[in-house]
N, CA, C and O of each residue as an XYZ file, in Angstrom:
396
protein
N      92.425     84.574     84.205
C      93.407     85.480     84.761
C      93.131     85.638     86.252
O      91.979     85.674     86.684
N      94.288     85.739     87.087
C      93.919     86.020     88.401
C      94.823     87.067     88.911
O      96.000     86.856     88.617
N      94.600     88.137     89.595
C      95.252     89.067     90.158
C      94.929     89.366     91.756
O      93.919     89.541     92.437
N      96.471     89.323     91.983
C      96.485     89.588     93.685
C      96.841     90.815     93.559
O      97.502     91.517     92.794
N      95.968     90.934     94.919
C      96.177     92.539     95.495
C      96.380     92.861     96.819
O      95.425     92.835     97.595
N      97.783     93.242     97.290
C      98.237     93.277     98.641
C      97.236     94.478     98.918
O      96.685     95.061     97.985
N      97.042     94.794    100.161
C      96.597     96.213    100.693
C      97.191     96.534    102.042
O      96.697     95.706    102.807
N      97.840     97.165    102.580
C      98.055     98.404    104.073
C      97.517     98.888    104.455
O      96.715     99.052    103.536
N      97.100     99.485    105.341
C      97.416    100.269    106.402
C      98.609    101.154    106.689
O      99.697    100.807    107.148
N      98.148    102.528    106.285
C      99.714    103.690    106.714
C      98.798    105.011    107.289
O      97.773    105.493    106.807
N      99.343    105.295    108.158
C      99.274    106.677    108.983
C      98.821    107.479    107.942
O      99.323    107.601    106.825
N      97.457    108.218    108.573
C      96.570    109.214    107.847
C      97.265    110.662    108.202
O      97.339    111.233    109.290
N      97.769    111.073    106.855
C      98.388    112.378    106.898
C      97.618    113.621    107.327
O      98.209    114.627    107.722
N      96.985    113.582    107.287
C      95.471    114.288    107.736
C      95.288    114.706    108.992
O      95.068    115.869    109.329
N      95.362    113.910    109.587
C      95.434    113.892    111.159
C      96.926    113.958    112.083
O      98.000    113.427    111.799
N      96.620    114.694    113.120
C      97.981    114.525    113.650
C      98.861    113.300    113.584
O      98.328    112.205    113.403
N     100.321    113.416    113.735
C     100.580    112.338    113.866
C     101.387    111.723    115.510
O     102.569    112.066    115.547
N     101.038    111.107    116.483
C     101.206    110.665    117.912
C     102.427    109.721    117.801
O     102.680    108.753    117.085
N     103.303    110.588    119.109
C     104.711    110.077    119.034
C     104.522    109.587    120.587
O     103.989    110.203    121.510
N     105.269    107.974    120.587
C     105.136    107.877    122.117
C     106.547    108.319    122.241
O     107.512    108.507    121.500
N     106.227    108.409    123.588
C     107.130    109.060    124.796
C     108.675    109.023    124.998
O     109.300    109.806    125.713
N     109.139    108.128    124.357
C     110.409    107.363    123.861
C     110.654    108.558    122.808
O     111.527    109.405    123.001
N     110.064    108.559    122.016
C     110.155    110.023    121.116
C     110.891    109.183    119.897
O     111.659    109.771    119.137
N     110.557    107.499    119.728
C     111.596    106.660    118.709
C     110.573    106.313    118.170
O     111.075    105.523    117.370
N     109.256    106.264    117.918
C     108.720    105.655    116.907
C     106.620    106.511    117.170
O     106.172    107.394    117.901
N     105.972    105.556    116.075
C     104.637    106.498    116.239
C     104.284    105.402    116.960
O     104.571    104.205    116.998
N     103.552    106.195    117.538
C     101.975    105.523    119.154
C     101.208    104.596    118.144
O     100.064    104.969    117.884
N     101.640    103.468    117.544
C     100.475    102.432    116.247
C      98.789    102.620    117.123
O      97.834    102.358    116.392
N      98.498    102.974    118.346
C      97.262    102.684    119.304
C      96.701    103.896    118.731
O      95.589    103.816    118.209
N      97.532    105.401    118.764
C      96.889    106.872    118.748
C      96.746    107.157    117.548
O      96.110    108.164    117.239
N      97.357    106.256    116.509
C      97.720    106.790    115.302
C      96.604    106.557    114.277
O      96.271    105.373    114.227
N      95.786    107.553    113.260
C      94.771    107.151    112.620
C      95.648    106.330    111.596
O      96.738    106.646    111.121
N      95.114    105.525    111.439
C      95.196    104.495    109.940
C      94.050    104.490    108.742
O      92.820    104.519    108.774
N      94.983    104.441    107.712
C      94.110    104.264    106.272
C      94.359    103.607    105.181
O      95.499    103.188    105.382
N      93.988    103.194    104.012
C      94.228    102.381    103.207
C      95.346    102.984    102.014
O      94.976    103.658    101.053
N      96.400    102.701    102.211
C      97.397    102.900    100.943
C      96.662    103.395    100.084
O      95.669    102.748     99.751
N      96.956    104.832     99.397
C      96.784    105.289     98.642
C      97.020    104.324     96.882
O      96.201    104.126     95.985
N      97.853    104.100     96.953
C      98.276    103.339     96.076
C      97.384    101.773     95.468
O      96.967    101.350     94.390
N      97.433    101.268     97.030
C      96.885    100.201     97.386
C      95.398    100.258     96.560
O      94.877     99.808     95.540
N      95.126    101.015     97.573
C      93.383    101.781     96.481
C      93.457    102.058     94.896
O      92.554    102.439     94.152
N      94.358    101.853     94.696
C      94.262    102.686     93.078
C      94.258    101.037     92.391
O      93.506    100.760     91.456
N      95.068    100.171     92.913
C      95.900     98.686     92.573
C      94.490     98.318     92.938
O      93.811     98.780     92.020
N      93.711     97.737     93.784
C      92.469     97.545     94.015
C      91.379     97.525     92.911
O      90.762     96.571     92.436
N      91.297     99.337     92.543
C      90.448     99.379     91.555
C      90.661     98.897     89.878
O      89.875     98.679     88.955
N      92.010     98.862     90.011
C      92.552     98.788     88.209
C      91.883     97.147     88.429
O      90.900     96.824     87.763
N      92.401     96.344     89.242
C      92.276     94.788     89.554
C      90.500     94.425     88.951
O      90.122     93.571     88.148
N      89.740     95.425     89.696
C      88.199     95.039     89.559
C      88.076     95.393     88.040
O      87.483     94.605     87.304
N      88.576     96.470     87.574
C      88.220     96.578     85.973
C      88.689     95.555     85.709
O      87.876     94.694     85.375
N      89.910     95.227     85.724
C      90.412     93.706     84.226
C      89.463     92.481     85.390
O      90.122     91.443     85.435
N      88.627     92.410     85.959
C      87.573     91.360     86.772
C      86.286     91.561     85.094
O      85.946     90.712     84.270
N      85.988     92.762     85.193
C      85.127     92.799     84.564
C      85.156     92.521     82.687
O      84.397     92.052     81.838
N      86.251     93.016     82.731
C      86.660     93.314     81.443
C      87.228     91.869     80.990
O      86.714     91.488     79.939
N      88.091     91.058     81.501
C      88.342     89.545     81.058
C      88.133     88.821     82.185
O      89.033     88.050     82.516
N      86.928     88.903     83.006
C      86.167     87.901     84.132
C      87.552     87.499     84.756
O      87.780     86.295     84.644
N      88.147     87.943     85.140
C      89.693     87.725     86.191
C      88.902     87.228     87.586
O      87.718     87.373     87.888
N      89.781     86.715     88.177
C      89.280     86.331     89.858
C      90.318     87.324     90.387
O      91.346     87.631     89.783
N      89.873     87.873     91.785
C      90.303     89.210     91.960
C      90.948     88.892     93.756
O      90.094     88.986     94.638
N      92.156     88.599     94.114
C      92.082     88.258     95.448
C      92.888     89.217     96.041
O      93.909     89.527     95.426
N      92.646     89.774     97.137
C      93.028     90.796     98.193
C      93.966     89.961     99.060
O      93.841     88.745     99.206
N      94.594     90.456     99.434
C      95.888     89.729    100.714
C      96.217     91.104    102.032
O      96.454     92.282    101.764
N      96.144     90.557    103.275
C      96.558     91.803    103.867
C      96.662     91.582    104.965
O      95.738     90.888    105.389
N      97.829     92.021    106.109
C      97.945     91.460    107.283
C      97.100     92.293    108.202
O      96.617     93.409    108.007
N      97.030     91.512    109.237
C      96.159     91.452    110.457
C      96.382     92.398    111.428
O      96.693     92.234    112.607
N      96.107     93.822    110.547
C      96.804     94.981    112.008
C      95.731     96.033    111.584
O      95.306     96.200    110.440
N      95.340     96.771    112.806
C      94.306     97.962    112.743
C      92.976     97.496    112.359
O      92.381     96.478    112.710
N      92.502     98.761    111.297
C      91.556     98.453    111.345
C      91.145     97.968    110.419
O      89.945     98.127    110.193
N      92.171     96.960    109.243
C      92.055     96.219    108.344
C      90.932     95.357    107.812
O      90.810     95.014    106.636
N      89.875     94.949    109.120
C      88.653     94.197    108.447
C      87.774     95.771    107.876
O      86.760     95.336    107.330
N      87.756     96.710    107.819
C      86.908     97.461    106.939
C      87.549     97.582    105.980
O      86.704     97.653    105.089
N      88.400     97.649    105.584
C      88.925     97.289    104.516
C      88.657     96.454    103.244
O      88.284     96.627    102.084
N      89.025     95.500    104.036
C      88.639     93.985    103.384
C      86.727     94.165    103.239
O      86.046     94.230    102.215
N      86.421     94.192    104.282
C      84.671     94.541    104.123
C      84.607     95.149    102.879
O      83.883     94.554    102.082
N      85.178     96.220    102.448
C      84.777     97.120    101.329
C      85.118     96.547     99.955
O      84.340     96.662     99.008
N      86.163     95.997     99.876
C      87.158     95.089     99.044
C      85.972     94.207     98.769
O      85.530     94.291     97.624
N      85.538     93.610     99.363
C      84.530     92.274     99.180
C      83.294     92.660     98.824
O      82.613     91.890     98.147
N      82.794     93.912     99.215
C      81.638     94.961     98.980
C      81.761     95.427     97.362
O      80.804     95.405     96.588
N      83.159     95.862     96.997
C      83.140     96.153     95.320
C      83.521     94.988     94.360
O      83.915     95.166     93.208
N      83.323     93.500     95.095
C      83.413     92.096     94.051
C      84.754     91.700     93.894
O      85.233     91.323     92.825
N      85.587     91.822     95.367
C      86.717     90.761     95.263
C      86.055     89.478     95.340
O      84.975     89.265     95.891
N      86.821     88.608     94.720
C      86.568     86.876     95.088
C      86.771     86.108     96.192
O      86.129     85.186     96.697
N      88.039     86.798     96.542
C      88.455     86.270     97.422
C      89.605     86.621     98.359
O      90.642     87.095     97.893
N      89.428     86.365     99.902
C      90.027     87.713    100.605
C      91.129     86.822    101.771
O      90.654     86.005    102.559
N      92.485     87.105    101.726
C      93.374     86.137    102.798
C      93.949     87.441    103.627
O      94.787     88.314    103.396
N      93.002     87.095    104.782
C      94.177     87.872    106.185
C      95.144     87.156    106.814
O      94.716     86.090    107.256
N      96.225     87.350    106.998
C      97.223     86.732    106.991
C      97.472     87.710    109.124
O      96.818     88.653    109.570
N      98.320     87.126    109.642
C      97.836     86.530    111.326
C      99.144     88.024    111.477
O     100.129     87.962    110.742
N      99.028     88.981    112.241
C     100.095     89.246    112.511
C      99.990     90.011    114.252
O      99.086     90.630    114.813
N     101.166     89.662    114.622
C     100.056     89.305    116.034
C     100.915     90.876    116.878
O     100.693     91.200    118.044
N     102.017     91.743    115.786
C     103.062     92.945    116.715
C     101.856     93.561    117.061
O     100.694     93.200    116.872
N     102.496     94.910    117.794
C     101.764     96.025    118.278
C     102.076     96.987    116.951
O     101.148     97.795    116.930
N     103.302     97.352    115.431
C     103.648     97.771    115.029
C     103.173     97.208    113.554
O     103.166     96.041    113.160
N     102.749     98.502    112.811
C     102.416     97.368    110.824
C     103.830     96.488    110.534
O     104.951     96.857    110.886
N     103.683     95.902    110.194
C     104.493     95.128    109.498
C     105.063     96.122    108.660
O     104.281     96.975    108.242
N     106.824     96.237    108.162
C     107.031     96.980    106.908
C     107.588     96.017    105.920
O     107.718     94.795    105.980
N     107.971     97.141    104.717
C     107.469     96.307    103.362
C     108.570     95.427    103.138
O     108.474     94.974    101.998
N     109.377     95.076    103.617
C     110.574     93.586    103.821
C     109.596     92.411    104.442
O     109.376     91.301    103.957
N     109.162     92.886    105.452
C     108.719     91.912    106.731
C     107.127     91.222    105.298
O     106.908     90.063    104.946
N     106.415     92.471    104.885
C     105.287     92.181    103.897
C     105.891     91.106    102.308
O     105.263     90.237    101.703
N     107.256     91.623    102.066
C     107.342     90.716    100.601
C     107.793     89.674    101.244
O     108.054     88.637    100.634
């Protein structure tokens, strides 16, 4: 069995959130980032069925913020195998531009 697992990056509710100056979109530079809530949950179900029917477990996730800790951690709890994919905006990718 093999299961992919996309992961994000979305604005930490937690923390303020920084509007540039244009007043049309968030500051992606000021803005804290964190790992999809969701994402995290999809992550962990993935590593149980790893353990439970030896699945290969692969992470996918584009190339914005601060995405290599991410992946670091991902690879830290026994993904197999990890594809950053190149994304070169100043803005995350959204989830059209991602499927």
């Amino acid at each position: 069995m093999n299961v992919l697992v996309v992961v994000r990056l979305v604005p930490d509710l937690v923390e303020p959130l920084v509007v540039t100056p244009q007043e049309d979109n968030l500051d992606w530079e000021e803005t804290a980032l964190v790992l999809n809530e969701s994402d995290d949950h999809a992550l962990e179900e993935a590593l149980l069925l790893k353990e439970k029917y030896q699945a290969r477990v692969t992470v996918v996730a584009f190339d914005f913020g601060e995405i290599d800790q991410v992946l670091y951690m991902a690879a830290a709890k026994g993904v197999d195998r990890i594809i950053k994919i190149s994304w070169p905006h100043r803005e995350p990718p959204n989830s059209l531009e991602i499927a």
